[in-house]
N, C-alpha and C positions, 0 to 999 in steps of 0.2 A: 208899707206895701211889701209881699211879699216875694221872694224870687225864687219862683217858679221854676224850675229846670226839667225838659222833656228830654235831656239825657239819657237818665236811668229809665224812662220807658221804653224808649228808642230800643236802647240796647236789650231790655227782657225781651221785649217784641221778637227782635232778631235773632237772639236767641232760641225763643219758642217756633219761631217757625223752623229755622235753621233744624231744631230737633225732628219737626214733625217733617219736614220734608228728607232729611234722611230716613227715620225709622219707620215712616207711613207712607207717606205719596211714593216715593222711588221706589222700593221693596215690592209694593204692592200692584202699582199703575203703569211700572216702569221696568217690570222685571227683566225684559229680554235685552236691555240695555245693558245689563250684567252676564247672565246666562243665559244659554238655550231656553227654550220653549219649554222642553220636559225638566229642566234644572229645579232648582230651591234654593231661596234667596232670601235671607231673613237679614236684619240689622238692629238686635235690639228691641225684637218685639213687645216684651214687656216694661222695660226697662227705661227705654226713651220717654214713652209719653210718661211717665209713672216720676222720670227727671224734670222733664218741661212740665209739667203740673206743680212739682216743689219748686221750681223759679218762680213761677206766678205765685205762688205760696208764702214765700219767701221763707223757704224752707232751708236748712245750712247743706245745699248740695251740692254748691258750683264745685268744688275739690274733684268729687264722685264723677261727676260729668268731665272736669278734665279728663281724668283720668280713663272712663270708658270713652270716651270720643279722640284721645291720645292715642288709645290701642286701635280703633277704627281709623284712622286715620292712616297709620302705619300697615295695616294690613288694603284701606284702600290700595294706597302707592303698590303693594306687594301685586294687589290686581289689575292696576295700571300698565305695571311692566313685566308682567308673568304671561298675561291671558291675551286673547285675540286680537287681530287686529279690528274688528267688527266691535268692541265693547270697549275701543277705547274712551271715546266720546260719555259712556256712562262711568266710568271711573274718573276720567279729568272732572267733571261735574262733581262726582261725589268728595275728590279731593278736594277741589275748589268750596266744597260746603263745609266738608270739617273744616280748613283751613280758618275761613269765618268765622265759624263759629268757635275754633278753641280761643279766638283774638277776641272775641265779646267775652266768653268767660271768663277774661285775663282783663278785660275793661275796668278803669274807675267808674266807668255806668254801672255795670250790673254788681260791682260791690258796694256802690250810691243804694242801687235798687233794694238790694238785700239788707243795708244797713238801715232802712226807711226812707228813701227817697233823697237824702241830703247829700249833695258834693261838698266834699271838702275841698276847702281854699288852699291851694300851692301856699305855701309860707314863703314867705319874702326874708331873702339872708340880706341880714343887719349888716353895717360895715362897721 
């Protein structure tokens, strides 16, 4: 019988959304959360879904995505505690989503998912 593990799905899952609702739903649906009315608000326009499509893919990106979602992340906070008081609530969210998601990037899920769906077994120290 085989053993199955919905880990590594779990975790791409979260992953992909986590991307899409930073670089698409928030930007787009959710803009005044960040800036003014008249502002421009992009995260990643091209670039996000273009990474969450290489997850699903199992494509070798999770590094890249650290890495841009590391910088977004760090310039969130910068707009957490720079900008309004009126955009705090869209900044703590967006924090709270990188934060997610750079911890699923960093998962033994989505290196399972990436490597073909298999978890590897914790080795056990021999006495």
């Amino acid at each position: 019988m085989s053993n199955f593990n919905l880990k590594p799905l779990i975790a791409v899952a979260t992953a992909i959304i986590s991307i899409v609702l930073i670089t698409i739903i928030l930007p787009t649906y959710f803009k005044t959360w960040f800036v003014y009315e008249t502002g421009n608000f992009r995260i990643l326009p091209a670039i996000g879904p273009i990474l969450a499509f290489g997850l699903l893919a199992r494509w070798r990106v999770r590094k890249i995505a650290l890495g841009f979602f590391a910088i977004g992340l760090y310039f969130s906070l910068a707009g957490f505690f720079l900008s309004d008081a009126s955009f705090y609530r869209g900044y703590a969210l967006l924090v709270a989503l990188h934060v997610v998601l750079l911890w699923v990037l960093m998962s033994d899920g989505l290196k399972a998912y990436l490597d073909g769906g298999v978890l590897k077994e914790p080795e056990q120290l021999s006495a």
